[in-house]
C-alpha positions in Angstrom: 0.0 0.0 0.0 2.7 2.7 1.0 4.5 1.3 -2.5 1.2 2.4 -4.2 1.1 6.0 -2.7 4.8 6.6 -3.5 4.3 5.8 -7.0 1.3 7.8 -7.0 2.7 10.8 -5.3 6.2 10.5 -7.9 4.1 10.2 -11.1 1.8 12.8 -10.0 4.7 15.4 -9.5 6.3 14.3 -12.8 3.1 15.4 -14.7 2.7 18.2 -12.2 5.9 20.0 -13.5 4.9 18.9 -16.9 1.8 20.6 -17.3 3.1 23.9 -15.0 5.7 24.1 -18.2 2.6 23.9 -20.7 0.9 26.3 -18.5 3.9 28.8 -18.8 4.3 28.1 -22.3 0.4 29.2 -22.9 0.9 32.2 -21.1 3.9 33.7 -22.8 2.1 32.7 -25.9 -1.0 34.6 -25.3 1.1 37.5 -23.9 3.1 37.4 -27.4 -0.4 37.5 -29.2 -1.5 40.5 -26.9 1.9 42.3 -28.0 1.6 41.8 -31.4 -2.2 43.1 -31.4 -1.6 45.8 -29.2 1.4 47.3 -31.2 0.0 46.7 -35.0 -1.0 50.1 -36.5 -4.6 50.3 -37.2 -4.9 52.9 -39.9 -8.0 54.4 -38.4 -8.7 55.3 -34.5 -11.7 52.7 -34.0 -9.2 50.1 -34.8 -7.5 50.8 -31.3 -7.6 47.4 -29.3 -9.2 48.7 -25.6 -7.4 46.9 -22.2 -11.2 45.5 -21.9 -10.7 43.8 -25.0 -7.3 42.6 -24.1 -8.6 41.6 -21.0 -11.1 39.6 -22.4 -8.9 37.8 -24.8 -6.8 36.7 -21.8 -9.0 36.0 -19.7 -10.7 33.4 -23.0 -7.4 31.5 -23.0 -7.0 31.5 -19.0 -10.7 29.8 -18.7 -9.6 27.3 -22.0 -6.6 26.4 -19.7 -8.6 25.9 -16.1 -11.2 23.7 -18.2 -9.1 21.4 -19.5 -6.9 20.9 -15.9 -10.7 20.7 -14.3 -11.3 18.0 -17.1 -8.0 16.1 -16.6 -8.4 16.4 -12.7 -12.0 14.9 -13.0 -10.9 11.8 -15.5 -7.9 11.2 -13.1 -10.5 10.5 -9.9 -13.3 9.0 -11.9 -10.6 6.1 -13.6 -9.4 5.7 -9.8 -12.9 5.5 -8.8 -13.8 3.2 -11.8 -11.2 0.5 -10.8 -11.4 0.7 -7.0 -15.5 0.3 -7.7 -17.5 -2.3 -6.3 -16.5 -4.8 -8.8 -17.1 -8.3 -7.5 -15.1 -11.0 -9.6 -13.6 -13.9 -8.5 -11.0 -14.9 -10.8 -8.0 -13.4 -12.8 -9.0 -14.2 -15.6 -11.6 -11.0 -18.0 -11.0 -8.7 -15.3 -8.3 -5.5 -14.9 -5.1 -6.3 -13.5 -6.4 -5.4 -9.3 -4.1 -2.0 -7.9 -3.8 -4.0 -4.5 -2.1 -7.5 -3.4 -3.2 -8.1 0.0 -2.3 -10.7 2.0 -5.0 -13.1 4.0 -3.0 -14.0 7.2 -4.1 -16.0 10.6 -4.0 -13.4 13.2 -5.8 -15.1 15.7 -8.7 -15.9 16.9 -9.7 -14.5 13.6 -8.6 -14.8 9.8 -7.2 -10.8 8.8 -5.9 -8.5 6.0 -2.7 -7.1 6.1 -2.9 -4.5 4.7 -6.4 -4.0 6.1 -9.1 -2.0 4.4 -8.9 0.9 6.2 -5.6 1.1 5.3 -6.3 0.4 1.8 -9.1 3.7 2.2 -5.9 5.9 3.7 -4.0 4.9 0.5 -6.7 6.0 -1.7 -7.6 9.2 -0.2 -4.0 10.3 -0.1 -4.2 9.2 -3.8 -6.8 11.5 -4.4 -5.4 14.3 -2.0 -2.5 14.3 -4.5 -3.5 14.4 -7.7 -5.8 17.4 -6.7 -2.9 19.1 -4.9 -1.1 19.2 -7.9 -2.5 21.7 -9.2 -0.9 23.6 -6.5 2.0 24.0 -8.2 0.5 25.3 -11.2 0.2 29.4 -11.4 -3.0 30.7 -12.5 -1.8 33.5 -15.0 -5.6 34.9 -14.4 -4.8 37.6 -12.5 -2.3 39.5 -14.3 -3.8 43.5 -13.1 -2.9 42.1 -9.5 1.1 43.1 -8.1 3.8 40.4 -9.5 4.0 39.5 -5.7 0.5 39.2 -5.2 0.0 37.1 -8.5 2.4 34.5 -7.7 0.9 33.4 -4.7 -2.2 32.4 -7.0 -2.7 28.8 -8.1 -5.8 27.1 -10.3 -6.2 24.6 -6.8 -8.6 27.4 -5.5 -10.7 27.6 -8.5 -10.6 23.6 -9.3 -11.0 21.9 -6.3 -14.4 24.5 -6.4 -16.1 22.8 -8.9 -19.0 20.7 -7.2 -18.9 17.6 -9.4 -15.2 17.1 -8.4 -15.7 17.3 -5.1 -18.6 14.9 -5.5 -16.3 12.7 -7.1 -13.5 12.8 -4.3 -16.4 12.0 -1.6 -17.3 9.3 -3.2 -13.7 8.0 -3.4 -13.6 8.2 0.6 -15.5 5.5 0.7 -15.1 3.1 -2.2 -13.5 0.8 -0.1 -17.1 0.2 1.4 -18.9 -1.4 -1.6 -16.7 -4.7 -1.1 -16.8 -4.5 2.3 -19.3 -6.9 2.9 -17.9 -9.4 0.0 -14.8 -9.2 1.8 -16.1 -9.9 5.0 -18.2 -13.1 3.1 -14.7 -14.5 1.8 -12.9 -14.1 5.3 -16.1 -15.8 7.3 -15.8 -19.3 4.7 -12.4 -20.0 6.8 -14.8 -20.1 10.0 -14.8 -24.0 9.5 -11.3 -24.3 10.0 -10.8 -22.2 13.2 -11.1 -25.6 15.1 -7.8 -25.9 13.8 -6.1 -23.2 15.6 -8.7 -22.7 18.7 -9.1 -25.8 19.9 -6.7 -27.3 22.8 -5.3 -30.1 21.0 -4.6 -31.4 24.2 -8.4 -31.1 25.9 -9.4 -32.9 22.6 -7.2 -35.7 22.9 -8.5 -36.3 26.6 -12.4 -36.5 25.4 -11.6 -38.9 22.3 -9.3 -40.9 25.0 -11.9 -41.4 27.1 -14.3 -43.1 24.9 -11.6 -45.9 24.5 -11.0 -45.8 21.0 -10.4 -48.6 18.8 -7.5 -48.5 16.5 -10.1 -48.0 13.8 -11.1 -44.7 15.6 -8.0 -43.7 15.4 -7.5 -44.0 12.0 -10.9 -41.8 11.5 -9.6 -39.0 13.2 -6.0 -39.4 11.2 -8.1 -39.1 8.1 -10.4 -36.6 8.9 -7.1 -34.3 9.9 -5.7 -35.7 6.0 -9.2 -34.9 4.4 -9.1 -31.4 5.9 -5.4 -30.5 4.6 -6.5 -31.9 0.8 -9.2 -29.2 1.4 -6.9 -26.6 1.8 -4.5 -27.4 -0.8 -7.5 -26.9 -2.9 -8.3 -23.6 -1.9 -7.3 -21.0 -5.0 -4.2 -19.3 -4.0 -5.4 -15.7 -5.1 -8.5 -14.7 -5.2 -10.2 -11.3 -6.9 -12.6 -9.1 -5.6 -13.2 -5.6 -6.7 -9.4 -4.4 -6.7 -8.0 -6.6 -4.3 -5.9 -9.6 -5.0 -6.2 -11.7 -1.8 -3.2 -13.6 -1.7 -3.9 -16.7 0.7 -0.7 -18.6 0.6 0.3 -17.5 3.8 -3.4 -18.8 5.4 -2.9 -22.1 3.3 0.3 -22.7 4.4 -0.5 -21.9 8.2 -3.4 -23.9 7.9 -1.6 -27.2 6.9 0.8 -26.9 9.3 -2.2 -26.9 12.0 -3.6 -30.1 10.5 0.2 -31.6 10.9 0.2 -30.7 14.0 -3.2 -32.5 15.0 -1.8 -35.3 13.0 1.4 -35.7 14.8 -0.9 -35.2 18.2 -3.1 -37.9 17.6 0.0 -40.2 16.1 1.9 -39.9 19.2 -0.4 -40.8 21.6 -1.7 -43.9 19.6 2.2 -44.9 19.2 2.7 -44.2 23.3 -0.9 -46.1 24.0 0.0 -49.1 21.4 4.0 -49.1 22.8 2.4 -49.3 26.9 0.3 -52.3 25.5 2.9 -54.3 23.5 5.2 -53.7 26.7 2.9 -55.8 29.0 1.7 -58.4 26.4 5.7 -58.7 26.1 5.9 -58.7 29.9 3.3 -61.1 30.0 4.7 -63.2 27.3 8.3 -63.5 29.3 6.4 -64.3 32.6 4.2 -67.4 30.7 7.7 -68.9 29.1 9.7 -68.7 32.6 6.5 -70.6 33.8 6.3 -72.7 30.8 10.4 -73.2 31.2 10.1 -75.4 34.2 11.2 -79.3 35.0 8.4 -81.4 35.3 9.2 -83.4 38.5 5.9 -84.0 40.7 1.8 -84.0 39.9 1.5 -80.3 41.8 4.3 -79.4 39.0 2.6 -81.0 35.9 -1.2 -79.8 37.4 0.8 -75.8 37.8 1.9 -76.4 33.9 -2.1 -77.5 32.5 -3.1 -74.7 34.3 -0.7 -72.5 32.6 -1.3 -73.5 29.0 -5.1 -73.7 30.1 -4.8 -69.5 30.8 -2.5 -69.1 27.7 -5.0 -71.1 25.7 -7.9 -68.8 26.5 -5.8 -65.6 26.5 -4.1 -66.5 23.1 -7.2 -64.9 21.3 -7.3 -61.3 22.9 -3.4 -61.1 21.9 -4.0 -61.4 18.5 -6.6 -59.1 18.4 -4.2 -56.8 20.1 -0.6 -57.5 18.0 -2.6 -57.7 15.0 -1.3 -55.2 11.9 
């Protein structure tokens, strides 16, 4: 945005000093005319030019010369107006190149601009404030019975800025910004479905989905609903148009998909600390049942101990492979 006003401001001036040498150049032309009609010899006394006529032939070319600065200041705001309007596309593609790239961050709780519109308004109005203040610079040669000192200090900004359909114009300006106000607003709100992503205590979640003693398969419907959500996002278009914003979203996208990794990862360590704790004691348990299973066979009590043993491994050896099972 302040890259916009710069260029503004420097182009502005540029064209400022070019049309305060056209202006200069008008003047000493009409004065030349003036000369050359006031010193030609008329043959007869009613051919004497009067100062009211000389007056009035300066004063033709002065108007000529605040019309057409009034007509170039007035196409100026109504082309900034015309592509800062409430146009509403959605694509880059039949529409002007937009004036502003803005960037859709996470600035939480909520998705933001940066720049914001406000600031996007400022930029505009200070757009605006220059191009009329330009014409500061350029001396209205209108007032030429007035003292040299006196008629320097005389510009056409008075007599433009004046003119009731520029100032019109320039209102309307101040608040362009507002006509995509509420499309902007729209666009920001569709992200709503993700702020689970960034406001949610991954940790708090974890503890209610723990609690309902998940099955592995549980687990892997959460893993894919955090997968589904991050295809979503890659899908999201990258820029989108409205009016003359560019809404970059790369920044949001990328943001986004590193919350998903991060629920992802979340949910992948606990299942591989939960699955590890259970492997320990079926391991433990296996270690115990072979020790058991390792000893000599001497006595009935020993042989009865072993039958009971392979009785429990027997009806245990069903729940482990549910349990070890890929």
């Amino acid at each position: 945005v302040s890259d916009f006003v710069v260029m503004q401001q420097s182009h502005i001036s540029a064209k400022s000093r070019f049309l305060q040498g056209k202006n200069m150049e008008i003047e000493k032309a009409v004065e030349d005319l003036i000369h050359q009609i006031a010193s030609y010899h008329f043959e007869s006394q009613t051919g004497i030019v009067s100062d009211d006529d000389i007056a009035n032939l300066r004063n033709h070319y002065n108007r000529s010369v605040y019309q057409a600065l009034l007509h170039s200041s007035k196409n100026s705001l109504n082309a900034l107006k015309k592509r800062i309007g409430s146009r509403k596309g959605s694509n880059i593609l039949g529409v002007s190149k937009p004036f502003f790239e803005v960037d859709v961050q996470l600035m939480p709780p909520n998705v933001s601009l940066s720049p914001s519109l406000d600031e996007i308004q400022q930029c505009i109005n200070k757009s605006a404030q220059t191009v009329l203040s330009c014409y500061k610079k350029i001396k209205d040669w209108g007032y030429s019975t007035l003292p040299r000192e006196k008629r320097a200090n005389h510009t056409f900004f008075t007599r433009i800025t004046k003119d009731i359909e520029l100032v019109k114009v320039a209102l309307l300006l101040t608040g362009c910004v507002q006509g995509i106000r509420n499309t902007v607003a729209d666009y920001l709100n569709s992200f709503k479905e993700y702020d689970w992503l960034w406001k949610d205590d991954k940790e708090a979640e974890y503890d209610k989905f723990f609690v309902t003693n998940p099955s592995l398969d549980s687990y892997g419907k959460e893993l894919e609903r955090f997968k589904s959500k991050d295809k979503e996002i890659e899908r999201v278009n990258s820029v989108h148009i409205i009016g003359a914003l560019s809404l970059n979203t790369k920044h949001l996208k990328r943001h986004l998909s590193e919350e998903c990794r991060s629920w992802t990862i979340q949910y992948s360590e606990k299942l591989h600390t939960r699955a590890k704790a259970e492997l320990e004691v079926i391991t433990e348990y296996m270690r115990l049942t072979t020790g058991k299973l390792s000893r000599k066979v001497e006595d009935l009590d020993t042989l009865g101990f072993m039958m009971q043993v392979l009785k429990e491994v027997r009806e245990k050896e069903c729940s482990i492979e549910l349990e070890i099972r890929p």
